[in-house]
FITI-372571 format. One record per residue (C-alpha): residue in one letter; x negated, y, z. Coordinates in steps of 0.2 Angstrom, whole numbers, plus 5000, padded with zeros to 4 digits. Each point is the difference from the previous one (the first is absolute). Example, Ala and Ser with C-alpha at 12.3 -4.5 7.8 and 13.67 -1.06 7.14 Angstrom:
2
PT  a  4938  4978  5039
PT  s  4994  5017  4997
***
This chain:
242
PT  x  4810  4741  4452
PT  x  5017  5007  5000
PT  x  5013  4994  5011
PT  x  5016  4994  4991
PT  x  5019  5002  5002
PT  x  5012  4986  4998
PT  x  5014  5012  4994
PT  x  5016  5006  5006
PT  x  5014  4988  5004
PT  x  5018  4998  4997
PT  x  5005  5003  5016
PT  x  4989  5011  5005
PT  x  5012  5016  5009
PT  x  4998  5016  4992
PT  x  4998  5017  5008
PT  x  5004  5018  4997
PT  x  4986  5013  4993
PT  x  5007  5016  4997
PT  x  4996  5011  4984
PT  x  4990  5011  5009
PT  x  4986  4989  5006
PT  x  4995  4995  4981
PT  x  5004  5018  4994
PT  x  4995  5012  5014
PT  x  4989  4990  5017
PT  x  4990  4987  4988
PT  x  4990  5011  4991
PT  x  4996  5009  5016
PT  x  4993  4987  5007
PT  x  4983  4998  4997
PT  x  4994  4983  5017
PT  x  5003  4985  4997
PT  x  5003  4997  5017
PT  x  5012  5013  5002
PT  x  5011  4996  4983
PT  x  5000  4980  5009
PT  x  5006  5006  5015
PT  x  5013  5012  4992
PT  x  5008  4983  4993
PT  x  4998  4990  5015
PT  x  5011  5013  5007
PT  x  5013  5000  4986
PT  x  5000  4981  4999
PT  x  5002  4999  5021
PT  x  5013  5014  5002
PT  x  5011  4990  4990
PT  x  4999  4987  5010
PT  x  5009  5008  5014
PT  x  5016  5006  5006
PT  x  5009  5013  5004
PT  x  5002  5017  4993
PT  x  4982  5005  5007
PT  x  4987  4991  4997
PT  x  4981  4999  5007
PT  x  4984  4992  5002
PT  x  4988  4999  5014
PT  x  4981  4997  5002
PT  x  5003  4984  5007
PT  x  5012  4996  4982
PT  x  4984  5007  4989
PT  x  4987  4991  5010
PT  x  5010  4982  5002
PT  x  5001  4999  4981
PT  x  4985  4988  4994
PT  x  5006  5005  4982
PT  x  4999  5018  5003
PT  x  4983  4995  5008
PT  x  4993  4991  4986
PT  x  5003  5012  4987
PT  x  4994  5014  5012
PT  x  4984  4989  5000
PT  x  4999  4999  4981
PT  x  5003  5018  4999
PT  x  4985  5003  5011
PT  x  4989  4985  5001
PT  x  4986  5006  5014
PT  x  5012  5008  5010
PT  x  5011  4994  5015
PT  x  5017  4999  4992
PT  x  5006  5008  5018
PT  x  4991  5014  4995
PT  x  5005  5002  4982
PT  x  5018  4998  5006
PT  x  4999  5016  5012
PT  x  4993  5010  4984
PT  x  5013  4994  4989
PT  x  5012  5004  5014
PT  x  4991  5019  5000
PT  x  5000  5003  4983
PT  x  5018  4994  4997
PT  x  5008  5011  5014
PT  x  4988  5016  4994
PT  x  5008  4995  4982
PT  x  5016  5001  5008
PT  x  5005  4982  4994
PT  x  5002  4997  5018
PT  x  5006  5006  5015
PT  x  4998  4995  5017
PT  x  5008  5005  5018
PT  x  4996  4998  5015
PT  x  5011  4991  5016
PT  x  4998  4994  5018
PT  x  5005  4980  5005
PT  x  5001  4997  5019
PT  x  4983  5002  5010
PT  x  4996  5016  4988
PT  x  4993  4990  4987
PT  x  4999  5010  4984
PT  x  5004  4992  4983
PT  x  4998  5008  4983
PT  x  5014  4995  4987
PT  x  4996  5003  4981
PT  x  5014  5003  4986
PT  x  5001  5005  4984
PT  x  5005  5019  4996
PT  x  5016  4996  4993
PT  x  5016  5011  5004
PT  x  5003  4986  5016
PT  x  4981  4999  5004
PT  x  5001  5020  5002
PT  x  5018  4997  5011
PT  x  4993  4987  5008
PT  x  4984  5010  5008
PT  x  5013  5016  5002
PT  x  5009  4988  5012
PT  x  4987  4993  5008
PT  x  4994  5019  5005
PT  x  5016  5002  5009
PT  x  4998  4985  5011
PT  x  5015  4989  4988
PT  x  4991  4984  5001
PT  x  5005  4985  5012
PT  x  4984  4986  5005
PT  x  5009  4983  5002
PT  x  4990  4994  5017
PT  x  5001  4983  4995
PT  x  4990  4999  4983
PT  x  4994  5018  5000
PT  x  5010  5004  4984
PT  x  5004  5019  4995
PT  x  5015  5003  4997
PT  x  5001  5020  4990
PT  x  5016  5008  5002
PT  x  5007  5012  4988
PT  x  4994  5019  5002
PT  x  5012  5012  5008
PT  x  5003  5015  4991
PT  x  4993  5014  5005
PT  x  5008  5013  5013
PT  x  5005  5010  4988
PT  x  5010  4990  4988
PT  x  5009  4990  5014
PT  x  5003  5016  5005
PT  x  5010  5003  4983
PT  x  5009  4987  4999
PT  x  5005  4999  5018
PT  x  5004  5019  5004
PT  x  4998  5012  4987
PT  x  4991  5010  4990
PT  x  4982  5006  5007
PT  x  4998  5017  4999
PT  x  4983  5009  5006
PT  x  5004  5002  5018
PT  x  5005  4981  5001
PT  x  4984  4994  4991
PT  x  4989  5009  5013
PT  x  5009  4994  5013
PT  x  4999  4984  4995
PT  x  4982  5001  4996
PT  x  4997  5005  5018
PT  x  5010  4987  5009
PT  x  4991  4986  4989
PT  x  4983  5007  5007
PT  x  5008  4998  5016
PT  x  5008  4983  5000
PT  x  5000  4982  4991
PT  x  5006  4997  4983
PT  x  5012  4986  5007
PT  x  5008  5013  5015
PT  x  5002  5012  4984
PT  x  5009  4989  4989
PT  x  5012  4994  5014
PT  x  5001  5017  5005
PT  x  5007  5007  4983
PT  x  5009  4985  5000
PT  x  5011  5002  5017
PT  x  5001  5021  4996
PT  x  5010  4992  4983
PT  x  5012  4988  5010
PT  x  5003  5014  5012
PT  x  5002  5011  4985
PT  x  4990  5015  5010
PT  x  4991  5005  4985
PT  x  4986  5013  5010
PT  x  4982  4997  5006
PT  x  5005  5004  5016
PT  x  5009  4984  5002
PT  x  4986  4991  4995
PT  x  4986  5005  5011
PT  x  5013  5001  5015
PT  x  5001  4980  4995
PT  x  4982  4999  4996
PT  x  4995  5008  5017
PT  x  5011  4989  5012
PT  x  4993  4983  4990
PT  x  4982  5008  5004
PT  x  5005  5003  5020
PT  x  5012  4986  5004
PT  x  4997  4987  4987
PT  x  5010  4994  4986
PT  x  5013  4985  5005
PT  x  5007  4986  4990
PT  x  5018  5008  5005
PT  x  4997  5016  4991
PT  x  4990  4995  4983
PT  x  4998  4984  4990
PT  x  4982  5003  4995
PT  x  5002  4988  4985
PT  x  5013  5007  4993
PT  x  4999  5018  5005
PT  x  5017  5001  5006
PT  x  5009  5003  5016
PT  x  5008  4983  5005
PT  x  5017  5003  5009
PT  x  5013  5012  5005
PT  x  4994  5000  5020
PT  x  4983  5007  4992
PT  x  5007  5013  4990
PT  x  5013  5006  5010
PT  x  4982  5006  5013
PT  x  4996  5013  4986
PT  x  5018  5007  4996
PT  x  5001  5003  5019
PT  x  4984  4999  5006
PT  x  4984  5015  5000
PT  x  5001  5000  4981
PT  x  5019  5005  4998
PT  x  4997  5019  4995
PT  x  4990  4994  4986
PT  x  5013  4989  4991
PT  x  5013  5001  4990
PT  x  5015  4993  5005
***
């Protein structure tokens, strides 16, 4: 005997499907499994806030409607175990992605979000470290990306020319993305516009430490006058502009 629906209600809340999943990803899609778990995750991922959104094991394995119909899908199976295929085949599809982060104690979690445009930026951020764990409830919170080198670079300085790109290249094998980024940002306010500049501030944060005096880390920008005036007179005077 079939089981029966009762029909859609008036106040049932709509969500968004774009285009492409009827025209391009359902026809690709040939598991059951997978094309229910694929709508879980567009139904859920409405359901939250913020301009990245994600799922975690914990949010596919705590739904008992997600459950149930991975248990229809696959009767004689586990529905742990048809999840973890549906979650395989939709990531090797590329419906999905999934990063990687570290919460306090080490402990590994695996987010999941669709490959839109802010899924992608979303995993490009978390890759560089852009993502704050709120201690108390263990919440992610994914910060926007940083541009890379290069283009902050541009619209900080000038324009790269070959020389600059490879010296660039070099110094972010050498150091963290954040130093560079503040680092391109202070050679800017100091308006000394040379790589020289640049590793001369990159090498003294690596010896003696970076201080809250000298760089607001959030903002990337040097924070008073005391602090600037140590570079226009200090060890990195013959490298500015002034």
């Amino acid at each position: 005997m079939t089981d029966t629906f009762d029909g859609f209600g008036e106040r049932d809340k709509s969500i968004v499907l774009p285009e492409s999943f009827f025209g391009q990803l359902l026809p690709l899609i040939d598991d059951l499994a997978e094309l229910k778990l694929t709508l879980f995750c567009m139904w859920a991922l409405q359901q939250r806030e913020g301009r990245y959104r994600y799922l975690t094991g914990a949010d596919f394995a705590g739904s008992e409607s997600l459950l149930a119909g991975l248990q229809a899908a696959a009767p004689k199976a586990d529905p742990l175990s048809t999840l973890d295929a549906a979650l395989a085949r939709a990531l090797e599809r590329g419906t999905l992605l999934q990063a990687q982060i570290s919460r306090s104690g080490g402990e590994q979690v695996t987010l999941y979000l669709m490959n839109t445009t802010r899924g992608r930026e979303a995993c490009e951020a978390i890759a560089q470290g852009q993502v704050i764990i709120e201690p108390d409830t263990a919440a992610v919170e994914i910060l926007p990306p940083r541009p890379s080198i290069y283009r902050l670079y541009e619209q900080e300085i000038g324009a790269l020319t070959p020389m600059i790109a490879e010296g660039l290249k070099d110094l972010e094998a050498e150091y963290p993305a954040g130093w560079l980024h503040d680092a391109v940002r202070v050679a800017a306010e100091k308006q000394a516009k040379n790589l020289k500049f640049m590793r001369a501030v990159l090498e003294r944060w690596r010896k003696e430490g970076r201080r809250d005096d000298e760089i607001n880390e959030r903002e990337g920008s040097v924070e008073s006058d005391h602090s600037q005036s140590r570079f226009l007179s200090g060890k990195y005077a013959d490298y500015i502009d002034h």
